[in-house]
C-alpha positions in Angstrom: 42.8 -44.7 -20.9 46.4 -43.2 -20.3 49.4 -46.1 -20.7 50.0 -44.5 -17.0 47.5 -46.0 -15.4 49.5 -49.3 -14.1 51.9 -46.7 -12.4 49.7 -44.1 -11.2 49.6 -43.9 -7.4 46.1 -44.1 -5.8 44.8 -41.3 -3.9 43.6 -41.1 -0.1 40.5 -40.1 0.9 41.1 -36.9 2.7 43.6 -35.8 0.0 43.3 -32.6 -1.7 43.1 -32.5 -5.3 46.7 -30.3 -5.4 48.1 -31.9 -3.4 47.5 -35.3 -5.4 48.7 -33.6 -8.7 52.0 -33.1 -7.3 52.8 -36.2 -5.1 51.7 -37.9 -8.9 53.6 -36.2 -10.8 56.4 -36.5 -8.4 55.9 -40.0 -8.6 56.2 -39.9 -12.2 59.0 -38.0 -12.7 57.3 -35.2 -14.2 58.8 -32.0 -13.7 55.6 -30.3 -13.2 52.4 -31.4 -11.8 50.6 -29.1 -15.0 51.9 -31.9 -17.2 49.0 -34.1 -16.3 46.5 -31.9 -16.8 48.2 -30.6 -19.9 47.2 -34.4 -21.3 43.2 -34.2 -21.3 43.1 -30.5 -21.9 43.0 -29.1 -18.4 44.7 -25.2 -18.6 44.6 -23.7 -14.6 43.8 -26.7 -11.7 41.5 -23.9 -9.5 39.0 -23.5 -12.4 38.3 -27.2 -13.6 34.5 -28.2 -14.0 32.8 -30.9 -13.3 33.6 -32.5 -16.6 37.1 -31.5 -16.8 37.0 -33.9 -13.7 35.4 -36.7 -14.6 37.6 -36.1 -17.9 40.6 -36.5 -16.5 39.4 -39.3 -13.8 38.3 -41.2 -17.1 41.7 -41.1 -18.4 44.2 -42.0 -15.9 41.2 -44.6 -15.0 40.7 -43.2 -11.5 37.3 -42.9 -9.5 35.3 -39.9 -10.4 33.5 -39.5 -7.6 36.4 -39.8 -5.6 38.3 -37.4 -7.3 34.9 -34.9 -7.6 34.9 -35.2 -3.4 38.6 -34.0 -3.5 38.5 -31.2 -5.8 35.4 -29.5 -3.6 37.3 -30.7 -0.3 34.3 -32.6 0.3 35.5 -34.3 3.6 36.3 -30.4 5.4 33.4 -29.2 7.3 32.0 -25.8 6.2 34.5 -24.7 3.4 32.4 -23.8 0.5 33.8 -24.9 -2.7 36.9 -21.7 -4.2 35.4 -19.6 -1.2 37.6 -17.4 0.6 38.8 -20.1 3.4 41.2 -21.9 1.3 44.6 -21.9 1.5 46.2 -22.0 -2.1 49.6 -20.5 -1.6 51.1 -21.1 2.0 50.5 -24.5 3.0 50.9 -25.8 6.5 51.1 -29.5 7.5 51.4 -31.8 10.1 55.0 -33.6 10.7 54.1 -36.5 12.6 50.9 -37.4 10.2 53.7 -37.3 7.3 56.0 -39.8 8.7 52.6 -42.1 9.2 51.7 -41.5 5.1 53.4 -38.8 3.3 49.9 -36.4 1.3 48.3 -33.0 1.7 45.3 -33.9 4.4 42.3 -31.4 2.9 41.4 -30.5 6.5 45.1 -28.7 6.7 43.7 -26.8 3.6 41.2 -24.8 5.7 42.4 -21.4 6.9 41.1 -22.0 10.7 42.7 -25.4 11.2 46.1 -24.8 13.0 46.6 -28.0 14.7 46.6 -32.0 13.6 43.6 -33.4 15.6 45.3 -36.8 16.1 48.3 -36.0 17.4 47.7 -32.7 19.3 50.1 -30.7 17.7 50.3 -27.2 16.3 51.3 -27.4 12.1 53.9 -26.4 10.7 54.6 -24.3 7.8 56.1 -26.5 4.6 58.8 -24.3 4.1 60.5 -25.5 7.3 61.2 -29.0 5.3 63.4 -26.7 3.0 65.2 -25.0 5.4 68.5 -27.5 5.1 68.4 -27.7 1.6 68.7 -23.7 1.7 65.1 -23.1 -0.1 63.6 -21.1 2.7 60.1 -19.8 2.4 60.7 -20.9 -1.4 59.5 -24.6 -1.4 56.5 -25.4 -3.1 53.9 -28.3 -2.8 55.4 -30.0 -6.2 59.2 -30.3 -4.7 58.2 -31.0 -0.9 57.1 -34.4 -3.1 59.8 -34.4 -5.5 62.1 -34.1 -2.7 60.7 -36.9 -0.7 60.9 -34.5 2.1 58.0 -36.1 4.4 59.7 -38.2 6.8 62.3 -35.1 6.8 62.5 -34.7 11.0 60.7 -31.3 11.7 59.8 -29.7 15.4 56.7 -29.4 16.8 54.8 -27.7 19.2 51.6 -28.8 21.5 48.5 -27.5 20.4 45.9 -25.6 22.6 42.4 -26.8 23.3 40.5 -24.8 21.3 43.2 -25.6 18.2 42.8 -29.4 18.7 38.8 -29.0 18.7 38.5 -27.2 16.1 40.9 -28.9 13.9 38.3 -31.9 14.7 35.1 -30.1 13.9 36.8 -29.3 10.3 37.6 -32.9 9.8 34.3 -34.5 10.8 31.3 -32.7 10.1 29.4 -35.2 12.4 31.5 -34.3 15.5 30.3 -30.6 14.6 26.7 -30.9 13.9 26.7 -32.4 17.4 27.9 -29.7 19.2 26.5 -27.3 16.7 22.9 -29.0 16.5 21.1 -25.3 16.9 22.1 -24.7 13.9 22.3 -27.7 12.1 19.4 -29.1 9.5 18.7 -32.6 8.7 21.8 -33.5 10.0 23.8 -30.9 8.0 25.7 -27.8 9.2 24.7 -24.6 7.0 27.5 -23.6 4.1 28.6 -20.4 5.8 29.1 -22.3 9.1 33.2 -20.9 8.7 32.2 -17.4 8.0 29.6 -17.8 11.4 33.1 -19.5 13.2 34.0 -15.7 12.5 31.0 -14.2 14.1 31.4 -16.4 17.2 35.5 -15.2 17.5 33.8 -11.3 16.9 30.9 -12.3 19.7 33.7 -12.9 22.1 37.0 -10.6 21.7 34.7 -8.2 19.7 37.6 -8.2 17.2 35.8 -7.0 13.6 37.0 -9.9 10.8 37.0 -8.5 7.6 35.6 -10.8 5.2 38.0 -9.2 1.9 40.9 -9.9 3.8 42.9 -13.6 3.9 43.4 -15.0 7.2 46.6 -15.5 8.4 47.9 -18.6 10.8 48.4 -16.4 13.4 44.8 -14.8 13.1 43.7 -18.3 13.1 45.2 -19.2 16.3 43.9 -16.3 17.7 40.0 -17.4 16.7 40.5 -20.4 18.2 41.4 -19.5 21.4 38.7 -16.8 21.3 36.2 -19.6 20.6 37.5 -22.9 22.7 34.6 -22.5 25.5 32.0 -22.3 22.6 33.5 -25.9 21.0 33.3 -27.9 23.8 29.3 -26.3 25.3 27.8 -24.3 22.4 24.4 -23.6 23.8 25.5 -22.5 27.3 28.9 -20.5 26.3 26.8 -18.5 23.9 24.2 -17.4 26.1 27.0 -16.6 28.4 28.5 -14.6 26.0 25.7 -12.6 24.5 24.3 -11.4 27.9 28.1 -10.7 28.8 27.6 -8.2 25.6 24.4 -7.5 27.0 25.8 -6.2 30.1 28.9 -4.2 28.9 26.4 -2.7 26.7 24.4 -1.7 30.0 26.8 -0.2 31.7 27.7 2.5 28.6 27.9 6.0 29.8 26.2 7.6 27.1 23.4 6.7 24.6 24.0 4.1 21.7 23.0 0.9 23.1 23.3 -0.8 19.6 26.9 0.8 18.7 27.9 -0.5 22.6 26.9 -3.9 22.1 29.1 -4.6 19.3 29.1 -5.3 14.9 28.4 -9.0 16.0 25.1 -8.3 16.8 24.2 -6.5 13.0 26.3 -9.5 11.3 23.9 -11.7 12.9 20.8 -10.3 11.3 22.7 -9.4 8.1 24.8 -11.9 7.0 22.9 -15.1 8.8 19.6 -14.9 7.4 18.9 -18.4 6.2 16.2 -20.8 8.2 19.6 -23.0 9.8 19.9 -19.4 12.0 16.3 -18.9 13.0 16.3 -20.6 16.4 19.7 -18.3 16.8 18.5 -15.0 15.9 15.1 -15.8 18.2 17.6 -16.7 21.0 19.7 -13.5 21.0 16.5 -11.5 20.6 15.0 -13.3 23.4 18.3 -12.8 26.0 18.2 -9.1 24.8 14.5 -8.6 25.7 15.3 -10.3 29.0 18.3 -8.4 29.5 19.0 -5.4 28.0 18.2 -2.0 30.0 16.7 0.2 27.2 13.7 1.2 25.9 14.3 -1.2 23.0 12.4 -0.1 19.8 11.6 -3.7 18.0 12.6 -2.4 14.5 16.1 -1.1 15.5 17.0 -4.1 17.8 15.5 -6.5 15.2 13.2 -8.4 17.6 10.6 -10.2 16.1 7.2 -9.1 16.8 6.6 -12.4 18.5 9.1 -11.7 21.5 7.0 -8.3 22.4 4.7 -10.9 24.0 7.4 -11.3 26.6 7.8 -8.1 27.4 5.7 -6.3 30.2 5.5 -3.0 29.6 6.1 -1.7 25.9 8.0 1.7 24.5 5.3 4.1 22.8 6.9 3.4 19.0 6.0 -0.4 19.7 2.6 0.3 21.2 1.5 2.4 18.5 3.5 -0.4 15.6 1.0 -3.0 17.3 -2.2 -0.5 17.5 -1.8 0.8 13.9 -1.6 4.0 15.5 0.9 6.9 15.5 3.7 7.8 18.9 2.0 11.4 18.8 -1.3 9.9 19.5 0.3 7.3 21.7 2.0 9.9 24.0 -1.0 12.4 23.7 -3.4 9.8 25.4 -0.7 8.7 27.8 -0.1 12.4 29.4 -4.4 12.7 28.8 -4.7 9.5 31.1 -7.0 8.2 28.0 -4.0 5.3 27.8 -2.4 3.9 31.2 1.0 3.7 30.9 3.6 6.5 31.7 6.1 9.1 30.6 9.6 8.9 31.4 12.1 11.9 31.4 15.7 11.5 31.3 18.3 15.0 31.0 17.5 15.1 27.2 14.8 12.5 25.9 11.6 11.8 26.9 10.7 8.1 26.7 7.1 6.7 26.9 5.9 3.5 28.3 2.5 1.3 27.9 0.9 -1.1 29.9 1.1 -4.3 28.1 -2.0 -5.2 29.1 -3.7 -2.4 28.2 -2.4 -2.7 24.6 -3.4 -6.0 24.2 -7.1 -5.2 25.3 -7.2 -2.2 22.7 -5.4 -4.7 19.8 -8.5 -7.2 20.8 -10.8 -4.8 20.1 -9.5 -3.0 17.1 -8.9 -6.3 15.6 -12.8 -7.3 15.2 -13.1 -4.4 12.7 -11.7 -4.4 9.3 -11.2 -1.5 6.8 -12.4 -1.9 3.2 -9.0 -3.4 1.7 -9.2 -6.0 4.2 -13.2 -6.9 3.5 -11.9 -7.1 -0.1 -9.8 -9.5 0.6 -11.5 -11.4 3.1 -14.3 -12.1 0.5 -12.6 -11.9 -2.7 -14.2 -9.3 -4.6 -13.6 -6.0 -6.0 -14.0 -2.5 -5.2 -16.8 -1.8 -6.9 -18.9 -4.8 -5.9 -17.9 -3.9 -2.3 -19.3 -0.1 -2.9 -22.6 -1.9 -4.3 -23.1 -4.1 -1.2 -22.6 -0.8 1.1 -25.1 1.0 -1.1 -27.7 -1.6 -1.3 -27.0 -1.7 3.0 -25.9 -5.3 3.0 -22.5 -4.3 4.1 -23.3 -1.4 7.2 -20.6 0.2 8.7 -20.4 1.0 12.2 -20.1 4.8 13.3 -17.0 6.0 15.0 -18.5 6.3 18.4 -19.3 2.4 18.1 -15.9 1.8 17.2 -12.1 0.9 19.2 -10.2 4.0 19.7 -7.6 2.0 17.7 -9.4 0.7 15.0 -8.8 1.5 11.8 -11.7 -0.2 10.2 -15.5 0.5 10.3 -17.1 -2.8 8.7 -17.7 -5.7 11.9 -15.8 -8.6 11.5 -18.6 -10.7 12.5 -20.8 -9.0 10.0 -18.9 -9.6 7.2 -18.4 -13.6 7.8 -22.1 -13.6 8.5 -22.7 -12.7 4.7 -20.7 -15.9 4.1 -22.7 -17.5 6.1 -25.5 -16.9 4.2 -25.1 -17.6 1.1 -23.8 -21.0 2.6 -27.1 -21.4 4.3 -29.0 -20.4 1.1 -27.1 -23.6 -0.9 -29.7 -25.3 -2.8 -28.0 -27.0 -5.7 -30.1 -27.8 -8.7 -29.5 -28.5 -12.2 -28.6 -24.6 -14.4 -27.8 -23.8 -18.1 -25.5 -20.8 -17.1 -24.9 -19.3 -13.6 -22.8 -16.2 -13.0 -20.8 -15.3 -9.5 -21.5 -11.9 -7.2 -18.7 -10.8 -9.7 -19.4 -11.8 -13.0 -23.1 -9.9 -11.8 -21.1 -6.7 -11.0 -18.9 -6.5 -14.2 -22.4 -6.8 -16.5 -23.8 -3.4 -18.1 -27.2 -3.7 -15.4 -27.9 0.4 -14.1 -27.8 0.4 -9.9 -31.4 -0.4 -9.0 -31.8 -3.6 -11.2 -27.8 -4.4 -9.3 -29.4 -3.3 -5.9 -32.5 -5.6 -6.5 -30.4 -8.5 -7.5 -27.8 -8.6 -4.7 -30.9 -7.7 -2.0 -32.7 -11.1 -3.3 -29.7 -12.9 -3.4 -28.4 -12.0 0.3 -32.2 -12.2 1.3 -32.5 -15.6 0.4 -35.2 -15.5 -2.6 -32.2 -16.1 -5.4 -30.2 -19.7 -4.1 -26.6 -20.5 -4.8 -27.1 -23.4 -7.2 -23.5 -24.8 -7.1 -20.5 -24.1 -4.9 -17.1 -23.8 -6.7 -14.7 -25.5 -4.1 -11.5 -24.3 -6.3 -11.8 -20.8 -5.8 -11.8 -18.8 -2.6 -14.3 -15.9 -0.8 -17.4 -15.1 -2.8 -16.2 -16.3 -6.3 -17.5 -19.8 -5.7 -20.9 -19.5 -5.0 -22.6 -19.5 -8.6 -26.6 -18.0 -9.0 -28.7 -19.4 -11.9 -28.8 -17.0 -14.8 -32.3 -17.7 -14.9 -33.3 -16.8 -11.6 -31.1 -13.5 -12.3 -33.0 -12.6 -15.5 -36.4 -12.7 -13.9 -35.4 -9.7 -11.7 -33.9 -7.6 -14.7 -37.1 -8.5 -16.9 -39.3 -7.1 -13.7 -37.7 -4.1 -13.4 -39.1 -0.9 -15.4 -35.3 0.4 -15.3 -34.2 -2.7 -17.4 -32.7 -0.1 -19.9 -31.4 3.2 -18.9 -29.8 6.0 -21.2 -27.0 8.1 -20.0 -26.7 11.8 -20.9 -24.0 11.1 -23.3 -26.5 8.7 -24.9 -29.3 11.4 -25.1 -26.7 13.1 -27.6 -25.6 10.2 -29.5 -29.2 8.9 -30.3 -31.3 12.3 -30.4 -28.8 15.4 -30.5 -29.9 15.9 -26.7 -27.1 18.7 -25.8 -25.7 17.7 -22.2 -26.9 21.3 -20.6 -30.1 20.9 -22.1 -31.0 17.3 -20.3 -29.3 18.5 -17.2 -31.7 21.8 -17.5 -34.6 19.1 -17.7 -33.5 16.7 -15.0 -32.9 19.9 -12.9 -36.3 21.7 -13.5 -38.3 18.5 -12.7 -39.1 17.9 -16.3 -37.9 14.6 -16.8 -37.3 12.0 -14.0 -33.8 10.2 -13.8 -31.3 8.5 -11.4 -28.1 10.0 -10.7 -25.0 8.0 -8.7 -22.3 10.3 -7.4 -18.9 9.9 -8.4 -16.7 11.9 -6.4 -17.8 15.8 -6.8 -19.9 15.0 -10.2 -23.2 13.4 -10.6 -24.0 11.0 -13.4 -27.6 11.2 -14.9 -29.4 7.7 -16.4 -32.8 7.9 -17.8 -35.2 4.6 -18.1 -37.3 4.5 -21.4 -40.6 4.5 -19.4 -39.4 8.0 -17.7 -38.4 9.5 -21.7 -41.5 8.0 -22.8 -43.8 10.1 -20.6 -41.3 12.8 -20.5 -42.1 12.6 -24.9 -45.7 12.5 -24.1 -46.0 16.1 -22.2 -43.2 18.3 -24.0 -41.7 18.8 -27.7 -38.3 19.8 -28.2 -38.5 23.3 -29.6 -35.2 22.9 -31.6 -36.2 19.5 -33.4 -39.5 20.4 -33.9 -37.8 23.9 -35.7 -35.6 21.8 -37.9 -39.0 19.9 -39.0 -40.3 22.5 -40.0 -37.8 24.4 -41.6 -37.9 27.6 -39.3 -35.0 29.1 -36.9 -35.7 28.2 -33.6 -35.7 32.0 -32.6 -38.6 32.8 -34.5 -40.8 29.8 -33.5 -39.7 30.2 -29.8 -41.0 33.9 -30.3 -44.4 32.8 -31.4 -44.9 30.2 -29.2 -44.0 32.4 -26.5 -46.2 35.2 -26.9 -48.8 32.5 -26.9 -47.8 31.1 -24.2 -47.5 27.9 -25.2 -43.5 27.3 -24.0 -42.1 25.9 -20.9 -39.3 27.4 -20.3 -36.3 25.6 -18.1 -32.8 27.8 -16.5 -29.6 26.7 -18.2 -25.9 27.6 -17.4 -25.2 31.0 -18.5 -23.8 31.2 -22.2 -26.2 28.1 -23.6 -29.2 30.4 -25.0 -32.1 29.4 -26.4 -31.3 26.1 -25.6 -33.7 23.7 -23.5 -37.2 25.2 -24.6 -40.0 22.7 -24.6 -42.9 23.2 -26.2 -46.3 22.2 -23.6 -48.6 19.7 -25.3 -51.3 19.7 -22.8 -51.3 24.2 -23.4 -50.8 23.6 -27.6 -54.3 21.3 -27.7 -56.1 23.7 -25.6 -55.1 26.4 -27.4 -55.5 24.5 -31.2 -59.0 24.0 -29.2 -60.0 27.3 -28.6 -59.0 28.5 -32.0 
């Protein structure tokens, strides 16, 4: 600890941390306040952390929590910590609070504050206290202390209303949550509450403030006399206000209703987006709903889609935002009289209007449809399991005569909880060494009939949910017994299935050769569409019997060591070949040899 700490004057507890330095190291007889903060290693007084506080607290054996308050001006309502409402240069102050006790108040630090709340009197610059010792607007913070120039007799004016009030609200945070308790949470007033001062000044002169630019006193003055009404009955000044912007906005000659109400309004929904302006926002939105003469388009005006409820009649660009539908189609089926509503024609726009009621019968009934995203979601599963359950006919969309004219989706809503509702009713729980969800079945190599059969018997009720995971959401928690599962694959005579690319990997099958077959009736498969292609898969009892009537002229030529030319020759003129159509350019390719004609003939000769 410093061997200054028996003569280091105390601070107050609205001081600022400046002004402290220097009425110290006046005290001192320093010649510069930089001195002390020279000592514990401090280089620039604006850009101290929190450390560099408690360091130099610790040293001159001060109260760090104290001295933390002071250097963030912690007693001045809504001046955020180095932000842009500071004064650091010019300093105004108060000359009947310095004859009472002679230190820089931090409330007199805040731009807006132009008056002394206690004695009702306008401040006064501090280079008026150097004005008979010939300094002019030369006197600094660190000689006004030096000097001992505080009980120094300096005029001073009265203060207005709106100065007085607001010097208040910046000294007592609880005086201005009161008033301000719209926009106030947990008892706190937001930290851009001086920046929304601003917006209310703007709001009423319509004056643009320019964020990048310092505030002078005079500018200050001005604000507060612009807002003085809204100090003293928030709520009620500020509806009067915004439908007074409403109105002159009303009465514009030409189009621009936006432009005519003024940059307050865009502020608002730009800069004052936190949750302490919510009830704000909602209230303009609300008064310009009520108000404002103008087919208001909800995006533009930046009314929440809850306030169109208010409204009795709705433009055609909000109709058709709360339909899911387009303004062509909108304004088509209001001139068709498909839609009641009504068109209205100014010199150079044409403007359509809805019944409300209307729309809100034709949202109803669009709404108990859903597309296929929405079914997704709604049960939790994939794409592909959802294209299953529409093949197998468990999911059944409705045609587009059944259908809203609005409605964007073509699976029932009821219908699809109902398949919920199902597989709840099928719960039987029981005790399973494995179990597998609807999408765990879907993701497992099983061809489309065996996947049909098993999600038939599982929405049918003849395979039960054996256990319900309550962690996870839609049809991801409703787990089916392997073994019930297996039974179904075992029964089917599709268990295993060859594609055509398989044909080629295990026999030397060429692709137009199988597709010649599968085309000509030869050999049986199932094919599942994919776009504008068809996929081929062949079960082993439908090879097997395919095997058992033909022989593959080209394998049968490579056993026995002959060009398959030659044999098809021979075997042709005997009329022992079955012969299948290819794609132009594949030959030879394809020809089967009969069984059934080779033993009659071997028989006959």
């Amino acid at each position: 600890m410093s061997s200054l700490y028996p003569h280091f004057v105390k601070p107050y507890n609205d001081e600022s941390f400046d002004g402290y330095l220097c009425r110290a190291a006046a005290d001192l007889g320093y010649s510069s306040p930089s001195w002390l903060l020279t000592e514990v290693g401090i280089k620039d007084s604006r850009n101290c952390s929190d450390e560099d506080i408690s360091g130099f607290a610790q040293y001159y054996g001060l109260d760090q929590t104290q001295l933390l308050r002071m250097y963030r001006y912690g007693s001045v309502t809504g001046a955020r910590w180095r932000g842009n409402f500071f004064r650091f240069k010019e300093h105004y102050v108060c000359p009947q609070c310095m004859k009472d006790a002679v230190y820089l108040r931090q409330s007199w630090c805040h731009v807006l504050c132009t008056a002394c709340s206690s004695h009702g009197v306008q401040l006064v610059p501090l280079n008026n206290y150097g004005a008979d010792l010939g300094l002019g607007t030369n006197l600094s913070l660190f000689m006004f202390f030096e000097s001992s120039l505080g009980e120094s007799p300096v005029s001073s004016m009265a203060a207005s209303v709106g100065q007085i009030e607001l010097a208040k609200m910046l000294a007592d945070a609880n005086k201005a949550a009161e008033v301000f308790s719209l926009i106030t949470v947990d008892g706190k007033l937001p930290e851009d509450f001086s920046n929304f001062l601003m917006l209310l000044s703007e709001l009423k002169s319509g004056r643009t403030y320019n964020k990048n630019k310092n505030i002078g006193f005079d500018q200050a003055i001005q604000v507060a006399s612009d807002i003085a009404e809204l100090l003293l009955d928030f709520e009620n000044a500020f509806d009067k206000n915004v439908i007074g912007r409403i109105s002159s906005a009303n009465a514009r000659v030409s189009g621009g209703f936006i432009p005519a109400l003024g940059g307050w309004y865009k502020r608002l929904h730009r800069d004052f987006t936190s949750a302490p302006y919510d009830q704000l926002r909602d209230r303009v939105s609300r008064k310009l709903v009520a108000h404002a003469e103008a087919p208001l388009n909800r995006k533009l005006k930046r009314i929440g889609s809850a306030l169109l409820e208010e409204k009795k009649s709705l433009t055609g660009s909000e109709a058709a935002r709360m339909l899911n539908s387009s303004l062509d189609k909108i304004v088509a089926m209001v001139k068709s009289g498909d839609l009641k509503g009504r068109i209205v024609e100014t010199s150079a726009n044409e403007f359509c209007m809805v019944s409300r009621v209307e729309v809100d019968r034709l949202r109803q009934e669009s709404e108990k449809f859903l597309d296929g995203n929405q079914v997704m979601d709604l049960l939790g599963i994939p794409k592909r399991l959802k294209d299953r359950l529409v093949e197998c006919e468990i999911l059944v969309p409705v045609s587009n005569e059944s259908r809203s004219k609005f409605s964007r989706g073509k699976f029932k809503r009821e219908s699809v909880l109902q398949l919920i509702e199902n597989l709840e009713s099928y719960y039987q729980p029981k005790k399973f060494l494995s179990g597998s969800t609807m999408c765990s079945i879907s993701r497992r190599r099983l061809n489309k009939s065996i996947s049909e059969d098993i999600y038939t018997a599982i929405f049918s009720g003849e395979i039960q949910c054996v256990h319900i995971d309550q962690s996870k959401q839609g049809m991801d928690r409703y787990i089916f017994d392997d073994a019930d599962i297996d039974l179904i694959v075992d029964r089917s005579g599709r268990k295993v299935e060859m594609s055509v690319a398989d044909m080629l990997d295990l026999f030397g099958y060429k692709h137009a050769e199988v597709k010649g077959w599968i085309n000509g009736g030869l050999l049986k498969a199932r094919s599942e569409s994919h776009g504008e292609h068809a996929r081929y898969y062949i079960s082993l009892p439908e090879f097997n019997e395919f095997k058992s009537r033909h022989i593959v002229l080209s394998k049968a030529a490579r056993d026995m060591g002959k060009l398959p030319a030659h044999l098809a020759n021979s075997l042709r003129a005997r009329g022992l070949l079955t012969e299948t159509e290819l794609p132009e350019g594949d030959g030879r390719r394809g020809f089967l040899i009969d069984v059934q004609k080779l033993l009659l003939y071997a028989l006959a000769h």
